[in-house]
Structures are given as structure tokens and as C-alpha cells.
Steps between C-alpha positions, in 0.01 A plus 500: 500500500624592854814273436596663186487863658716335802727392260554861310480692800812269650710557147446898535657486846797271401569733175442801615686417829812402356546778287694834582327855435802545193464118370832394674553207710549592869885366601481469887850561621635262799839620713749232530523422861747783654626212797635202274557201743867529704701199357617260755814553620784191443615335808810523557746198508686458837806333278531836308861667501320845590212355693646685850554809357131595543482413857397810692543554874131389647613513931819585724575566758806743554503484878544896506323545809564394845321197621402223288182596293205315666309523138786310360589272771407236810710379751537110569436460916661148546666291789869328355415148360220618288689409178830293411566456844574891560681679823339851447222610660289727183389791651299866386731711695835566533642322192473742274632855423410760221712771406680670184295311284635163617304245710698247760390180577700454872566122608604573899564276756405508862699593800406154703717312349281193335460366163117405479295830471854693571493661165201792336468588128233624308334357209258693282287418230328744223131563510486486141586198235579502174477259178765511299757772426813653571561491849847614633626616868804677510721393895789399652548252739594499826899584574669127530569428882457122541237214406168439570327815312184405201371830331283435197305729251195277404139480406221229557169408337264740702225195487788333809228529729268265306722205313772558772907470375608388256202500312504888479802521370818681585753702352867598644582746335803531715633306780808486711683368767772627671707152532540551130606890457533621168207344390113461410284272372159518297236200548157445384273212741170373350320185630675259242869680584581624858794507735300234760585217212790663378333559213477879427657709224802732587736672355736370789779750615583770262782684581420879585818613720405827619136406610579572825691880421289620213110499401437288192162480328358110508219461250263268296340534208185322511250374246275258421794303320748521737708701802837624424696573807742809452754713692561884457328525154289294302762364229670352830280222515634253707234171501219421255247275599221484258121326490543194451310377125245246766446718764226490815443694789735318706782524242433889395334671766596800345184618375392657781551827755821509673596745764828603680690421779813600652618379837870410640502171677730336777575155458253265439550186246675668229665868637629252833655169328860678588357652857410847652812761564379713756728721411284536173256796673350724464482406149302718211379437166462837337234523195502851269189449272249206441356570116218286325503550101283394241395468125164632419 
């Protein structure tokens, strides 16, 4: 008897409970959700005609004050003969000059009259790096005198200090030498192509005949598909070299942080094959801007 009276008191509830004071069904209302779900965003394709358009300016530096900006920079402090066989002596002080919005890299030679240690320049390298990107500085080299002068714009793998050279990687993004005026040259050195073997890619000399009276803007554009070396504007590319389809880290290093560095050398193995004129100094690189780029 108790089971049957469980049984109709459980039907009363279940009856009773799902029916409305009026006799209609209740209609529970749910709100779509107000935050639908971002959609991801397509990835952009290096190789597209308009993929540099969307680069936006991400560091500079303008050089508008009037010593070289310790946040940006740090100063090499080396004896000649560090690298390639050198003459100058890479000092913190007294290389440099900031004014006007232009900085000066000063190679200057010394009053006793040597060659080994007779020369000081200054060679400074950017506290940040950078993967990938537009990256353009806008100089003029020094005023042509005589041989024996190397500036170069470049960057290196900022893990140097761990796998060593060439392993990090380097890229020129402009070198010259003042044995061959008029000119400059745009190389890339990995550990499977460097100079040491003969071995690295360059552009070799590209005519530029007023690099030494007027500032020109030397550039890359650099992916993960390839760098593109350019002069004054970006359709002015000048040398492609691109990943190759098989590709390691000692044939594309260039996955990794670079940072800058600009420094005017004396001699050594490449700036001295045609000798030092010593009536060459003082000589002065002069740099307006240094701009990074990139697509977000």
C-alpha cells in the first residue's frame, strides 16, 4: 500500500510541477552570447606585392641630441688587430660627435707617426635586436682622400657570444672601401657561406657615385623567406638572396635577433689590400637616422 501512495504522490509533483498557473508551457529565454569568438587573423605572405606597406616604425633613433644615446648604444673598447687584421685602436671617447641631428663616426690618426695602434675610431653596437623587418640607415660616407678606409652598416646574430662567428650570422647591409670610391657592396655570411672560404653572398660593387657627397638610405627588407638589399627606397632593391628550399641553421641563420653596428675601420684585410693614405684623416662617416620597421 505504501508503494502505491509513493507512486501517486510522485505523479502529483511531476504534473502539477510542470504546469503554468494559465495552462501554458513556460519558454525559458537564453541570450546569444554578446562576445562571439574574434576570428583568427590571416598571416600575411612575405611574397605579397603590398606586404611592406603595413610596416610601421617600431625604434629609431634620430640622433637629435648631443651625445650618443647610452639607452640605444655601447661602445666597442678594443686594441687594433682584434678583427681582419685592423690598425684602429676602438675606443668610447673621442670618436664620436653629435650635433644637428647627425652623428659622426671620426677615424683619426695619431701624431707619433706609427702604423700599429696609430689610428682611433669608434665602433658602436645597439642595445636592442630585432627579427625581421624593415631596417634602413640613412649616411654618407666619408669625403674620398686616399685608400685604406672600411665603414660598414651591419648587424649580427645577438646569440655571437654563445655559437661564436659565423654561426650567428651576419648581415652587411652596407660596406665600403675607399680603394674602390663610388661604390658599396651588400653581403650576407652564415656558417655554410662566409668571406674566410670565399664563400659568402654579395652583391659585389654596386655603383653609387655620390656616396661619399650625399646621404643615401641603404636598406633590407627582411623576412622569413628572404633579405632584399635596397638603396634610397624600397623598389631600389639591389640583391635578393632568399632561404634556400633545404635550409639549416648554418645555411639560414636568419631566424634569429640581430642587432646593429656601425664603426669606420682602417686597414685591416679587406679596407688595406691597396694600403693606408695618411693623408686619409681625420676621416668621418656621418649617419642621419637608424629606423627598424615592421609588419604586425
Amino acid at each position: 500500500m505504501k508503494k502505491y501512495n509513493f507512486l501517486f504522490l510522485t505523479f502529483l509533483i511531476v504534473f502539477f510541477g510542470c504546469s503554468s498557473s494559465d495552462g501554458q508551457d513556460t519558454v525559458v529565454a537564453i541570450d546569444p552570447d554578446p562576445t562571439p569568438a574574434p576570428e583568427t587573423p590571416v598571416a600575411k605572405d612575405p611574397d605579397d606585392a603590398d606586404y611592406w606597406d603595413a610596416a610601421e616604425l617600431v625604434w629609431s633613433d634620430e640622433f637629435d641630441g648631443t651625445t650618443v644615446s647610452e639607452d640605444n648604444w655601447v661602445f666597442e673598447d678594443r686594441a687594433s688587430g682584434w678583427v681582419n687584421d685592423e690598425l684602429q685602436n676602438y675606443q668610447p671617447e673621442g670618436n664620436t660627435e653629435v650635433a644637428d641631428g647627425i652623428l659622426k663616426i671620426i677615424a683619426k690618426k695619431n701624431v707619433d707617426n706609427t702604423i700599429e695602434g696609430a689610428f682611433t675610431s669608434a665602433r658602436i653596437n645597439s642595445v636592442r635586436s630585432f627579427k625581421y623587418g624593415r631596417m634602413e640607415i640613412r649616411a654618407k660616407m666619408p669625403d674620398y682622400k686616399g685608400n685604406g678606409l672600411w665603414p660598414a652598416l651591419w648587424m649580427l646574430g645577438n646569440n655571437i657570444e654563445t655559437v661564436g662567428w659565423p654561426a650567428c650570422g651576419e648581415i652587411d647591409i652596407m660596406e665600403y672601401v675607399s680603394f674602390k670610391s663610388d661604390k658599396t657592396h651588400s653581403s650576407l655570411h652564415s656558417t655554410a657561406n662566409n668571406h674566410t672560404n670565399g664563400t659568402e653572398i654579395t652583391s659585389g660593387a654596386l655603383d653609387l657615385e655620390t656616396i661619399e657627397e650625399e646621404f643615401h638610405n641603404f636598406g633590407l627588407l627582411w623576412s622569413s623567406k628572404y633579405i632584399k638589399f635596397y638603396i634610397d627606397t624600397i623598389d631600389n632593391v639591389v640583391f635578393i638572396f632568399r632561404r634556400p628550399t633545404t635550409y639549416n641553421i648554418d645555411s639560414w641563420p636568419f631566424q634569429n635577433n640581430f642587432y646593429f653596428i656601425m664603426n669606420v675601420a682602417v686597414g685591416g684585410s679587406w679596407g688595406g689590400l691597396e694600403g693606408v693614405d695618411s693623408e686619409n684623416f681625420p676621416a668621418t662617416m656621418e649617419v642621419d637616422y637608424v629606423r627598424v620597421y615592421q609588419v604586425k
